[in-house]
C-alpha positions in Angstrom: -13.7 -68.5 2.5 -12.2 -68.8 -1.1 -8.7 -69.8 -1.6 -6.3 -68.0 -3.6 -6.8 -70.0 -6.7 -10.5 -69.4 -6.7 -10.3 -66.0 -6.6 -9.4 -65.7 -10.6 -13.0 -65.6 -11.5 -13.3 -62.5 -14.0 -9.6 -62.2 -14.6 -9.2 -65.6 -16.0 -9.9 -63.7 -19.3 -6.6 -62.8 -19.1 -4.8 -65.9 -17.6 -6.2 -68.7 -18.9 -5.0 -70.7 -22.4 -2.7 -70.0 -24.7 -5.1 -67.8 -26.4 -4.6 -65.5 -23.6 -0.9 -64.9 -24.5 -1.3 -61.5 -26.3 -3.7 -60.5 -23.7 -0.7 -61.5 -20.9 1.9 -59.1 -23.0 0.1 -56.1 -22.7 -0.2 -56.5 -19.1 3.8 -57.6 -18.5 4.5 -53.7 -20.9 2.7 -52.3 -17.6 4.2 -53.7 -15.1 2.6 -57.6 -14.8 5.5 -60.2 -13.7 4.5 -64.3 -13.8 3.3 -64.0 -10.2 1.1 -61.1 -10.8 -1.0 -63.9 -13.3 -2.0 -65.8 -10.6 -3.6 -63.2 -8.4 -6.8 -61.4 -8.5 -6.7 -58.0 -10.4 -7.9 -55.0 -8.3 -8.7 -51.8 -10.2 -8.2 -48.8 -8.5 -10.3 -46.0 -10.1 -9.0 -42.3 -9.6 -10.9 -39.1 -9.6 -7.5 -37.1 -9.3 -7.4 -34.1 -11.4 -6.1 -30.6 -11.4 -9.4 -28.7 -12.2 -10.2 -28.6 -8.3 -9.1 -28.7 -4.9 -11.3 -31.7 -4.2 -9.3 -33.9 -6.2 -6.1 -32.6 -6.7 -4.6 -34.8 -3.8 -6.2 -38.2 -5.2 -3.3 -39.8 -7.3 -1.3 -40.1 -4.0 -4.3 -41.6 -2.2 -4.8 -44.1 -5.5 -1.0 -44.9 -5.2 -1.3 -45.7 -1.6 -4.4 -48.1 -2.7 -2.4 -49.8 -5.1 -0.1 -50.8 -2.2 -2.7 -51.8 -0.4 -4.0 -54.3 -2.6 -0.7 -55.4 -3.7 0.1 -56.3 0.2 -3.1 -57.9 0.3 -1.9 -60.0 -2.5 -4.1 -58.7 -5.5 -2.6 -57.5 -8.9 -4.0 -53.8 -8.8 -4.2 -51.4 -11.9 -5.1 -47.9 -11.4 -6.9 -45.8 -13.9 -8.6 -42.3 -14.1 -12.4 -41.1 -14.8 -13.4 -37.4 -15.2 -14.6 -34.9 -12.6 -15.8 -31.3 -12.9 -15.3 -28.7 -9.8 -19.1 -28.3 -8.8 -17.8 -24.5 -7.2 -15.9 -23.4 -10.3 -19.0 -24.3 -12.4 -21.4 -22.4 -10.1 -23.3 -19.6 -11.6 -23.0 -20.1 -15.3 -23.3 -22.6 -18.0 -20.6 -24.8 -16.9 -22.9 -26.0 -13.9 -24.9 -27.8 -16.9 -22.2 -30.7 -16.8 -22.5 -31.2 -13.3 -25.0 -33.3 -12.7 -24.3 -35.4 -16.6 -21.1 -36.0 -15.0 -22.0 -38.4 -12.2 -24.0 -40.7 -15.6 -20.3 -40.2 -17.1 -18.1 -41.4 -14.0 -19.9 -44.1 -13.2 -20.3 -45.1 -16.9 -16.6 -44.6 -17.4 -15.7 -47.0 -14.4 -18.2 -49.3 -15.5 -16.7 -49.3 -18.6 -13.1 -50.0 -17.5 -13.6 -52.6 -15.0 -15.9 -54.5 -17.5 -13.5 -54.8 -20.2 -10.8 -55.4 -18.6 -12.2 -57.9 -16.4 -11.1 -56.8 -12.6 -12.3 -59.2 -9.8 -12.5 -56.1 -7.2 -12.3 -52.5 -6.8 -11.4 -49.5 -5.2 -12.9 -46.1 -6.1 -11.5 -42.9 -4.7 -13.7 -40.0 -4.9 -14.0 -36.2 -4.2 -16.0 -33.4 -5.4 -19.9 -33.9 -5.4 -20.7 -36.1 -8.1 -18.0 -38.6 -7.3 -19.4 -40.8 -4.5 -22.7 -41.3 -5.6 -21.2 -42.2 -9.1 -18.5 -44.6 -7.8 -20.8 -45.8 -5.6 -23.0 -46.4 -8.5 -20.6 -48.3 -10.9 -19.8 -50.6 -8.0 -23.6 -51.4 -7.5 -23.7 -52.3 -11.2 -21.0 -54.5 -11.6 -21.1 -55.5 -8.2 -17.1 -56.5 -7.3 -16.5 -56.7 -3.9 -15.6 -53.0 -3.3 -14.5 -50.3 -1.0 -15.3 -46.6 -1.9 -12.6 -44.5 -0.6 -13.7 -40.8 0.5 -10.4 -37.9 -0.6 -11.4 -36.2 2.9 -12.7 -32.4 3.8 -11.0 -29.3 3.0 -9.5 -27.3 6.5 -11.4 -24.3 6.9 -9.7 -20.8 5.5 -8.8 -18.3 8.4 -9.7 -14.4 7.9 -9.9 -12.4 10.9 -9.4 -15.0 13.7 -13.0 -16.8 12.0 -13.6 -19.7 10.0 -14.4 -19.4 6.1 -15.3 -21.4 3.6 -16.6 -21.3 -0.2 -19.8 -20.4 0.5 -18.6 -17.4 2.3 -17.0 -16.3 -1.1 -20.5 -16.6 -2.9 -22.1 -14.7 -0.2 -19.9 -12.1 -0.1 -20.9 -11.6 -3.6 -24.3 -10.3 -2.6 -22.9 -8.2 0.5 -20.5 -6.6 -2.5 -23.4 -5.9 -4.6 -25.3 -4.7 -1.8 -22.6 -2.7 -1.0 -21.6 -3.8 2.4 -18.3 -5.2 0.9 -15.4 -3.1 -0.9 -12.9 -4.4 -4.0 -10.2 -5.0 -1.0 -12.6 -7.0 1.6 -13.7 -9.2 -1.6 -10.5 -9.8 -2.7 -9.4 -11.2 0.8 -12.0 -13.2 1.0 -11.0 -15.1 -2.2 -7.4 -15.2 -1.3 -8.6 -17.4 2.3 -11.8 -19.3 1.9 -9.5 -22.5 0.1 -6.7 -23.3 1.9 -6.0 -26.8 0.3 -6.9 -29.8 -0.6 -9.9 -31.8 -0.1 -14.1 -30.9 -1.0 -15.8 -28.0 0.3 -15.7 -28.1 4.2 -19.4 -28.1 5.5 -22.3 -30.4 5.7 -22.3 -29.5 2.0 -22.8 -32.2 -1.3 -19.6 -33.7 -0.8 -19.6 -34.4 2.5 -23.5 -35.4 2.5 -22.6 -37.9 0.4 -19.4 -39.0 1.9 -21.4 -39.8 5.5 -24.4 -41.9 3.5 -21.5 -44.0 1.9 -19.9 -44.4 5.4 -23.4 -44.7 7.2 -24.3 -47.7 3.9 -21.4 -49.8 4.8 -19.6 -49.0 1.6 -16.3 -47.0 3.3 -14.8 -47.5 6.2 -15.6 -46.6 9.9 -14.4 -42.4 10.2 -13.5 -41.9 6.4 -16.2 -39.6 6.3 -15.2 -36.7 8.5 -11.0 -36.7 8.3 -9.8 -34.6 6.5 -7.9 -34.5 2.9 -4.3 -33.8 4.5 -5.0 -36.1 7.4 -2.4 -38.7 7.6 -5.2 -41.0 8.4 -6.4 -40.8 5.0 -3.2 -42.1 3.2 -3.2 -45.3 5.9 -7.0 -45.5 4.7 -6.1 -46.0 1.3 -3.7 -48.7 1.9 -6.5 -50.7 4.4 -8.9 -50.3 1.3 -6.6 -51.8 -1.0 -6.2 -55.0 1.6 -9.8 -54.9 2.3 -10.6 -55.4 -1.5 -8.5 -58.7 -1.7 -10.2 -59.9 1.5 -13.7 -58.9 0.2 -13.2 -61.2 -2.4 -12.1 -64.0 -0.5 -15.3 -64.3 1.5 -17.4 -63.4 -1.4 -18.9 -60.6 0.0 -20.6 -58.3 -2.6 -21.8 -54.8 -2.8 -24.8 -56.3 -3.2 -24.7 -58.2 0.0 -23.7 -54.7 2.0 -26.3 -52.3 -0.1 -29.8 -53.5 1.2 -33.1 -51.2 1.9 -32.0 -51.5 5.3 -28.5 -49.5 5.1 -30.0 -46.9 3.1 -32.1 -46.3 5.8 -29.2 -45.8 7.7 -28.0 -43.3 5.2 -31.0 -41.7 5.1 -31.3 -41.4 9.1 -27.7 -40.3 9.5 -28.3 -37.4 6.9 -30.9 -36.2 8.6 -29.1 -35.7 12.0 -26.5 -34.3 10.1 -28.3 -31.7 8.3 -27.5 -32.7 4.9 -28.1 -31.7 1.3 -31.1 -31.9 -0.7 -29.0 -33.4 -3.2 -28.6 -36.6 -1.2 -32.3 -37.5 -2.6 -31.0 -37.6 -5.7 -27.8 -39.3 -5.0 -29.5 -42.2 -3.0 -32.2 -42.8 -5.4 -29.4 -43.6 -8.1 -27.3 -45.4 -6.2 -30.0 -47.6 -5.2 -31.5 -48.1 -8.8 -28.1 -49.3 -9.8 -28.2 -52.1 -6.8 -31.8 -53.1 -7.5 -33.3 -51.6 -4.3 -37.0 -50.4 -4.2 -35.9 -46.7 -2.2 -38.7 -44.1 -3.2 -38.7 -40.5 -2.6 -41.1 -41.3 0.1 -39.1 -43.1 2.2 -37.0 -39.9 2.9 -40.1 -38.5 4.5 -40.8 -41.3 6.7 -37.5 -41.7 7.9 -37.2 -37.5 8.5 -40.3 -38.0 10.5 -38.4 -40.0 13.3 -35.2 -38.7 13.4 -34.1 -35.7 15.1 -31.6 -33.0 13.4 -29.0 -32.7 15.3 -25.4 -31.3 13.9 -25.0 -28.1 13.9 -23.4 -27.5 11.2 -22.9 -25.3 8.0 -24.7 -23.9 5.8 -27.3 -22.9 8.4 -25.4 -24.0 11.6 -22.0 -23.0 12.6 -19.6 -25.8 12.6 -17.9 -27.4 9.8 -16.7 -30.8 9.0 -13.2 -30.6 10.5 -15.1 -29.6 13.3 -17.2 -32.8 13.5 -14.0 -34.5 13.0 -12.3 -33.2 16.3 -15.6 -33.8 18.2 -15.2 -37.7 17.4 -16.8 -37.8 13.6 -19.5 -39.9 12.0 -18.8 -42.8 13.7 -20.0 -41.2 17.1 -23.0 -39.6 15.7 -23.7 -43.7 14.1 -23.2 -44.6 17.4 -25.8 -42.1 19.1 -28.5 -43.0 16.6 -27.6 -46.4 17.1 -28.0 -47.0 21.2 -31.7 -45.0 20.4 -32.7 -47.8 17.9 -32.4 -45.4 14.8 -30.1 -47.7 12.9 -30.2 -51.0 11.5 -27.3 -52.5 12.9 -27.4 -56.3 11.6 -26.5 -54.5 8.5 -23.1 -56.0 7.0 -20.1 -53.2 5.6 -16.8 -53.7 3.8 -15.0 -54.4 6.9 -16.7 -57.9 7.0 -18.5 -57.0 10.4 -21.7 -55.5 10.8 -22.5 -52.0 11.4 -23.5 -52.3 14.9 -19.7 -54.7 15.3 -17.8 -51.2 14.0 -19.4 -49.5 16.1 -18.7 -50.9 19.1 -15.0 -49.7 18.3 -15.9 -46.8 18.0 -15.7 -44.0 21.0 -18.3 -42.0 21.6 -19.0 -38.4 21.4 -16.1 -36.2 23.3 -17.1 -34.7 26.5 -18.0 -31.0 26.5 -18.3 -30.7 22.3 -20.9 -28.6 21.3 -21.0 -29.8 17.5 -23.3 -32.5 17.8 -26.8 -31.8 20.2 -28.3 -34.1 22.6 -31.4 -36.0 21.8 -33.0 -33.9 24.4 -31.9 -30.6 23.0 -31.8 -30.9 18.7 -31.6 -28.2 16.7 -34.8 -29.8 15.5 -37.1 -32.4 16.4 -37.4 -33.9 13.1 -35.1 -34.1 10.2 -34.5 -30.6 8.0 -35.3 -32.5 4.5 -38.6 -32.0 4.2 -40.8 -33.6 1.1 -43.2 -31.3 -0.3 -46.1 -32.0 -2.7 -49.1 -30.3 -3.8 -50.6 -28.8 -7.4 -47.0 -27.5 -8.3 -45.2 -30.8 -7.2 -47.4 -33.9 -7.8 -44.3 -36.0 -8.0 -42.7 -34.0 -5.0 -40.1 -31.7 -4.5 -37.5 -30.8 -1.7 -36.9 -28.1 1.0 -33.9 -28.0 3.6 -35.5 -26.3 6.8 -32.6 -25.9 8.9 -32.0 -22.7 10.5 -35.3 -21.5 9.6 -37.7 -19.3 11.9 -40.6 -19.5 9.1 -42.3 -22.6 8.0 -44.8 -21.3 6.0 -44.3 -18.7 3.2 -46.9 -17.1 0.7 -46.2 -14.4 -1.9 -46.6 -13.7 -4.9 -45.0 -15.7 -7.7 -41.4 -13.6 -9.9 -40.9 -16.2 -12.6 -37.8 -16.5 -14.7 -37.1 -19.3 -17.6 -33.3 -18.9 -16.7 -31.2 -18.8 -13.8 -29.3 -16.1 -15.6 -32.6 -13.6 -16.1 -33.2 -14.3 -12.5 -29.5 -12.8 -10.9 -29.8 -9.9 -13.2 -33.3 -9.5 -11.2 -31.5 -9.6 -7.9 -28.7 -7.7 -8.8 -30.9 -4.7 -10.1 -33.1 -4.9 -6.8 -36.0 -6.1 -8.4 -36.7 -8.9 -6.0 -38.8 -7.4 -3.3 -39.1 -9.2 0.6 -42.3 -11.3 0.5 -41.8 -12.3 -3.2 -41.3 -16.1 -4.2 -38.9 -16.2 -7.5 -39.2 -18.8 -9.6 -36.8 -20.5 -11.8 -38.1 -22.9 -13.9 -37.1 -25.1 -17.2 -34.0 -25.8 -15.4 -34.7 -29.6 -14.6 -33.1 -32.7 -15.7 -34.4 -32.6 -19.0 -35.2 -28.9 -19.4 -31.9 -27.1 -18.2 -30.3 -29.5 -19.5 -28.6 -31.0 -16.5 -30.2 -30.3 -13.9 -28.3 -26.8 -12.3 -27.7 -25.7 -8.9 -28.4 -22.6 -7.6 -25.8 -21.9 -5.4 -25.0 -18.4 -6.7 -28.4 -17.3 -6.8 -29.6 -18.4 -3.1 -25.8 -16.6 -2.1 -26.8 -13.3 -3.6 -30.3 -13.5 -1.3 -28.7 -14.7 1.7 -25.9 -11.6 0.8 -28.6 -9.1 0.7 -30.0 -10.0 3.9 -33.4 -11.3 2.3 -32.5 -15.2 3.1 -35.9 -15.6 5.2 -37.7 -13.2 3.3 -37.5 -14.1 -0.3 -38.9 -17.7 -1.2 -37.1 -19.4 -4.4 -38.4 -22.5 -6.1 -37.1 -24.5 -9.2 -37.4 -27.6 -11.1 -33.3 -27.3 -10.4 -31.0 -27.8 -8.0 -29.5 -26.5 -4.9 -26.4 -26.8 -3.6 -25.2 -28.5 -0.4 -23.8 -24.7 0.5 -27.6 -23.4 -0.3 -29.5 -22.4 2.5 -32.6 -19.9 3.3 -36.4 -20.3 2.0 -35.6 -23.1 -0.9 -37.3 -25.4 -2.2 -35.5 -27.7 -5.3 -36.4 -30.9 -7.2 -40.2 -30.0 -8.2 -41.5 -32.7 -10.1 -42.4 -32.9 -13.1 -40.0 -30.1 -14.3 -41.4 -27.4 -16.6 -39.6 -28.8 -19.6 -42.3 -31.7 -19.3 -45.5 -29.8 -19.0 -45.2 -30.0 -15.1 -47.3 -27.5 -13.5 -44.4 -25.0 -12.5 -44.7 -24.3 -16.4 -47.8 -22.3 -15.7 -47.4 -20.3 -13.0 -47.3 -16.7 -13.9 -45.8 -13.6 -12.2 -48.3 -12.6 -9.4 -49.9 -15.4 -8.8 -49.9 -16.5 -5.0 -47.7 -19.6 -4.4 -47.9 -20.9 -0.7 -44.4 -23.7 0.9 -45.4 -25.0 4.1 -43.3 -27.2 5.6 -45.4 -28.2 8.5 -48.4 -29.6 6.0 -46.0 -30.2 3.5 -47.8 -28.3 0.7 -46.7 -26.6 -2.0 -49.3 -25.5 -4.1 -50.4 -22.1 -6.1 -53.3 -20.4 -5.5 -55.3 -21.4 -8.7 -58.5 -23.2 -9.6 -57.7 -26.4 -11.4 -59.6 -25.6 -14.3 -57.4 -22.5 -14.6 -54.8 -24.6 -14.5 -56.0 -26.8 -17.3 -56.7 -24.0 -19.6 -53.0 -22.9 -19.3 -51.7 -26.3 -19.9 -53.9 -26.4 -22.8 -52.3 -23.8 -24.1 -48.8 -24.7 -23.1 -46.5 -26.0 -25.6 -43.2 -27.3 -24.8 -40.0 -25.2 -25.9 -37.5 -26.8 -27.6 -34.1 -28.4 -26.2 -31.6 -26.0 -25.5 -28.7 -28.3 -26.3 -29.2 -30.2 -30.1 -26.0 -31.9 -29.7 -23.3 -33.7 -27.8 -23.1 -35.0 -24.2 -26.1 -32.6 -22.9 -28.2 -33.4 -25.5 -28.2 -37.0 -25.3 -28.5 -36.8 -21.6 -31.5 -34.5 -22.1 -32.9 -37.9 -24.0 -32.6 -40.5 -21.6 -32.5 -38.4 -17.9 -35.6 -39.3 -15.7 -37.4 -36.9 -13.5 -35.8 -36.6 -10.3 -38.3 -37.7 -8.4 -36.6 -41.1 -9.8 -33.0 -39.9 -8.9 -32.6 -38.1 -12.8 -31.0 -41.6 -13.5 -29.9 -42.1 -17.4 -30.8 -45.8 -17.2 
């Protein structure tokens, strides 16, 4: 263990020599006193904002991490990054950010904590795109770190049930189908949000918030409590601590990130029921730590682990729900006693996995939330990998709550999310049909969209299990029916979703794990022959240089 002097390591750039002097009076016109000199700088990274309920609560958890570290006996800083609201962006342009965003964050964070030379850190997330890019920054400049969850939103009440956000999108269809009036629409927006905290079911947020938990990089329960938990303030102030004492036993991000704990990420996400998006997510997170996780991987891990959370967007609980039924840390400690976890793996607590763990109690008696390993909702995990003539790199479906698991039709294909709503909202979308929405990839839309608002409007017109829709997009964590995101290479590329045309056959099956149109190869040759790639929808600015340097997402759509 390190002793207190040896724990100036980076922020001797700051303390050292009388060269550091100027350096020394900027920090004493924020707050710095002669003692503060001599401890180890923490920065404390905030995601607060006002642009959504997610994050709307974080300055008072960032303040509460500040005192943590300061009890700990660190000098902590806090500063802010960007977020965007992933919901408010949904279903138009906006949603063209979202994914950029995650490259920004963790660039921004990066950025901070680089130049001004903290020894540790503590990064306080919420909407979608914030853990995976905290997560990310910490692998990069791997400080000892704790990544601090902002907690679930409480389920809105209407009618003695439970809504949520993606109720709101869905009622958008039912409206348009004419199921709903002006009145019933407008109560459904006045109680789907009651508060703070990130969309309440096994959505993107909380996805990502469980594989954080579930690598070791949060700590034991963050997960599941909720935003307005008291629990989550104390949290804040154990991460702060935690940070100081990271850094005394020189214990890295590095150290706790290994293949092995995102295996245990993937494996908890696919009892959970996750989103598709936690491919994505993963595969940048472990780029940015040097780990060799492939899209493959996913597949064998789904193949052994049983889905078992019953949860929404297909199932019926949500998150606060979980919570009360004894959280992630009794799921971990199911898969755990069955051997589906590695649990010599190390976490920011300074035990191992399989050492929290023990702590933790088990599953309540007669909760309904979580299934038994003799009764899943599914024997293997609902992320299924899919490759074939239209995917060669891969793409993603989420197969929970499904009765079908094979689905051939013909092919309704649309260059533009927004050509393909004005399709469902004019009825053109038949049962049977597979829509298509394509040049809407990393590179092609650009950014990478999610299609929340589309697969809503299906589900809301009752056609969930009878209309197939495929993309080189997105979907979002509240998506669920016959969808299948991530195909690879996009169609901005000259990937072979480029040259499917309306009416050609285009077969998903889940069970072979096919997905493939119904062409000759030489027919598909002659179309890519005379294919040519359109030009890049955004000349300028963030999207445009992101467009540049985004991989395919087969690769995570990293921007390194």
């Amino acid at each position: 263990m390190k002793s207190d002097e040896d724990l100036r390591i980076r922020s001797s750039a700051v303390t050292d020599g009388v060269n550091r002097m100027p350096n020394r009076a900027m920090l004493r016109a924020v707050g710095f006193q002669d003692e503060d000199f001599k401890k180890p700088m923490i920065g404390i990274a905030s995601t607060w904002s006002e642009v959504t309920p997610c994050n709307i609560h974080i300055d008072r958890l960032a303040r509460e991490a500040k005192r943590g570290a300061q009890e700990g006996g660190g000098a902590p800083l806090v500063f802010n990054t960007i977020t965007v609201s992933d919901g408010i962006s949904m279903g138009h342009a906006g949603m063209l950010y979202s994914l950029p965003s995650r490259e920004i964050i963790a660039d921004s964070i990066e950025i901070v904590s680089g130049a001004q030379r903290f020894d540790g850190l503590v990064a306080i997330g919420g909407c979608d795109k914030n853990t995976p890019a905290c997560l990310m920054a910490i692998g990069r400049m791997n400080l000892p770190s704790v990544y601090v969850y902002g907690g679930t939103i409480q389920p809105g009440k209407l009618d003695g049930r439970d809504v949520n956000i993606v109720t709101a999108f869905e009622a958008v269809g039912q409206y348009l189908d004419g199921r709903l009036d002006d009145e019933q629409l407008h109560r459904i927006e006045c109680s789907v949000c009651p508060g703070a905290g990130a969309c309440g079911g096994m959505y993107t947020a909380n996805t990502m918030a469980s594989a954080a938990e579930a690598l070791g990089m949060a700590l034991p329960g963050s997960s599941s409590a909720a935003a307005i938990a008291p629990a989550k303030e104390a949290e804040c102030v154990e991460a702060g601590r935690l940070v100081v004492e990271l850094l005394r036993k020189g214990i890295y991000p590095r150290d706790i990130m290994t293949k092995q704990a995102f295996e245990n990420a993937i494996t908890v996400v696919m009892a959970l029921g996750g989103s598709t998006n936690a491919f994505l997510h993963l595969l940048a997170i472990a780029h940015s730590v040097g780990v060799d996780l492939k899209i493959e991987d996913f597949e064998r891990i789904r193949r052994r682990v049983p889905h078992l959370a019953d949860l929404k967007p297909s199932g019926k609980y949500m998150m606060q729900d979980l919570s009360d039924a004894g959280g992630v840390p009794a799921v971990m400690k199911l898969l755990l006693e069955r051997g589906l976890l590695h649990g010599d793996c190390l976490t920011v607590t300074g035990k191992t996995l399989a050492e929290n763990l023990a702590e933790a109690a088990p599953l309540k008696e007669g909760q309904d939330v979580v299934r038994p390993f003799d009764r899943p909702l599914k024997p293997t995990g609902p992320l299924v990998l899919l490759k074939g003539n239209l995917a060669p790199e891969g793409a993603v479906a989420k197969m929970s709550g499904l009765k079908k698991l094979r689905f051939t039709g013909p092919a309704r294909v649309f260059d533009s999310e927004e050509a393909a709503t004005r399709a469902i909202e004019n009825d053109e979308i038949r049962s049977g049909d597979v829509l298509i929405i394509r040049y809407a990839g990393p590179k092609g839309g650009p950014g990478m969209p999610e299609m929340l608002s589309v697969t809503a409007m299906i589900v809301g017109k009752g056609l969930g299990e009878d209309v197939a829709l495929l993309t080189d997009g997105r979907f979002s964590g509240g998506s669920h029916g016959f969808v299948v995101g991530h195909v690879a290479p996009e169609a901005q590329v000259g990937g072979p979703i480029a040259f499917v045309q309306d009416g050609d056959l285009v077969t998903i099956d889940s069970e072979t794990q096919e997905l493939k149109v119904e062409l000759p190869d030489e027919e598909l040759r002659r179309r890519a022959e005379r294919w040519a790639p359109p030009s890049n929808k955004a000349r300028t600015g963030a999207l445009a240089k992101y467009a540049r340097l985004v991989s395919s997402a087969s690769k995570g759509a990293v921007t390194e």
